[in-house]
Phi, psi and omega in degrees: 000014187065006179268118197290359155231192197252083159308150183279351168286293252267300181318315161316302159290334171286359198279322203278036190236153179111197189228002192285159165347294173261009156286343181267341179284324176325287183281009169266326189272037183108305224280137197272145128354265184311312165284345160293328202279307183260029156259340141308303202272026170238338174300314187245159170303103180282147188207123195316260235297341149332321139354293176272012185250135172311298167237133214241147204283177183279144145306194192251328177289352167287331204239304187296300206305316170310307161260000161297283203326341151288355188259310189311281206304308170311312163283009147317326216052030175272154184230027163225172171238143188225195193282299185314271182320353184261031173237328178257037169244299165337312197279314170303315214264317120358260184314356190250342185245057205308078176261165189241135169251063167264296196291355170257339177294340195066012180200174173307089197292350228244303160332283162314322187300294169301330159311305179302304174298326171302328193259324174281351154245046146085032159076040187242074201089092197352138169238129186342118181307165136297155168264169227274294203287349172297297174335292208302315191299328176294321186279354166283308169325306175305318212266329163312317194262008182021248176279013173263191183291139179285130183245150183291335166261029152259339184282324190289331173282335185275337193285315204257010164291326198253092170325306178296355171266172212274326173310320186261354173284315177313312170302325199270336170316293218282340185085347164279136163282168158292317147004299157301276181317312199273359191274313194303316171299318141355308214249002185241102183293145169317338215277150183086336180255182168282316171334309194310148187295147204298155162237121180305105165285135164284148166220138179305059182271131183232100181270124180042245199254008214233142169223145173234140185258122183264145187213336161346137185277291139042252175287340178296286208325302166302320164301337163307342191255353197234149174278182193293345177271318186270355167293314168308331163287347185271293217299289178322320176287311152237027148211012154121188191291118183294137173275159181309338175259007212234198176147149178270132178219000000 
């Protein structure tokens, strides 16, 4: 499309080609391809020499979206990330900015969403709508959390702003207030809970005076698996034979 980074619209569109999950959850709920292709290729500025770059980098919404789909695929209990999760990570990343992808998808992002939960548990029964007070509470939580990550206390705080919903009548049973409840969050950092963003272990290698740092989940897990003689044999093997000066560690 001539755009000089990779958008989380752009990831949205590549979703629907293929056979995968949210490409089937997409064309059952409507959403045209082509026309989504060309409501992306009109959101940004195209620019020839854009054209031309071998690669072309992730945005930073791009990047967050990325990584929701791995926190969708963990709370799944999946041990992949497959196109449904890169699709309820868009839908997350989207919400966190609190943006709607109903006008680019053409259709009910809310919809594709319960479609994706449908196909993944093999159609074994409708799965539950949201409610009227969830809604408003997820659009509150996003505004709350405004670019930053959207969190279960910022959703636990919109839920119990709004006295009449069943959460904040249960809390208020429980003797908690909204009051209460937003002060106790207050007093709890994201850092430390399952909110906090996943953290990618790294690993160090260091050839002679140069250390390269790996961070691929992937190839650490693998390198992880090998003891100090056959990781020196992986090294050797792709960048040669250590010189009298050099060594691996």
């Amino acid at each position: 499309m001539g755009h000089p980074e990779i958008k989380p619209e752009h990831l949205l569109y590549a979703l629907t080609e293929g056979e995968g999950v949210a490409a089937n959850a997409m064309a059952q709920s409507g959403v045209d391809a082509g026309a989504l292709r060309d409501r992306v290729a009109a959101r940004f500025l195209s620019k020839t020499s854009a054209k031309k770059l071998n690669k072309v980098p992730f945005s930073g919404e791009a990047k967050k979206a990325l990584e929701q789909s791995l926190r969708a695929a963990l709370e799944l209990g999946h041990n992949y990330i497959g196109t449904e999760h890169l699709f309820l990570g868009v839908e997350r990343e989207a919400q966190r900015r609190g943006a709607s992808l109903d006008e680019l998808l053409g259709a009910s992002t809310a919809g594709v969403h319960d479609r994706v939960l449908q196909i993944l548990a093999g159609a074994r029964g409708p799965v539950p709508t949201r409610s009227p007070a969830l809604q408003a509470a997820m659009g509150a939580a996003a505004q709350q959390a405004g670019r930053g990550e959207m969190t279960t206390g910022h959703l636990l705080a919109a839920m119990v702003a709004d006295e009449d919903s069943q959460a904040a009548k249960a809390l208020l049973a429980l003797g908690a207030s909204g009051d209460a409840v937003a002060n106790a969050l207050a007093q709890v950092p994201v850092a430390g809970t399952s909110d906090a963003a996943p953290v990618v272990q790294s690993i160090a290698i260091t050839v002679g005076g140069t250390t390269t740092l790996i961070s691929d989940p992937d190839v650490v897990a693998a390198l992880r698996e090998l003891n100090s003689a056959q990781l020196r044999d992986t090294i050797k093997r792709a960048v040669g034979p250590a010189g009298p000066d050099q060594a691996a560690s």
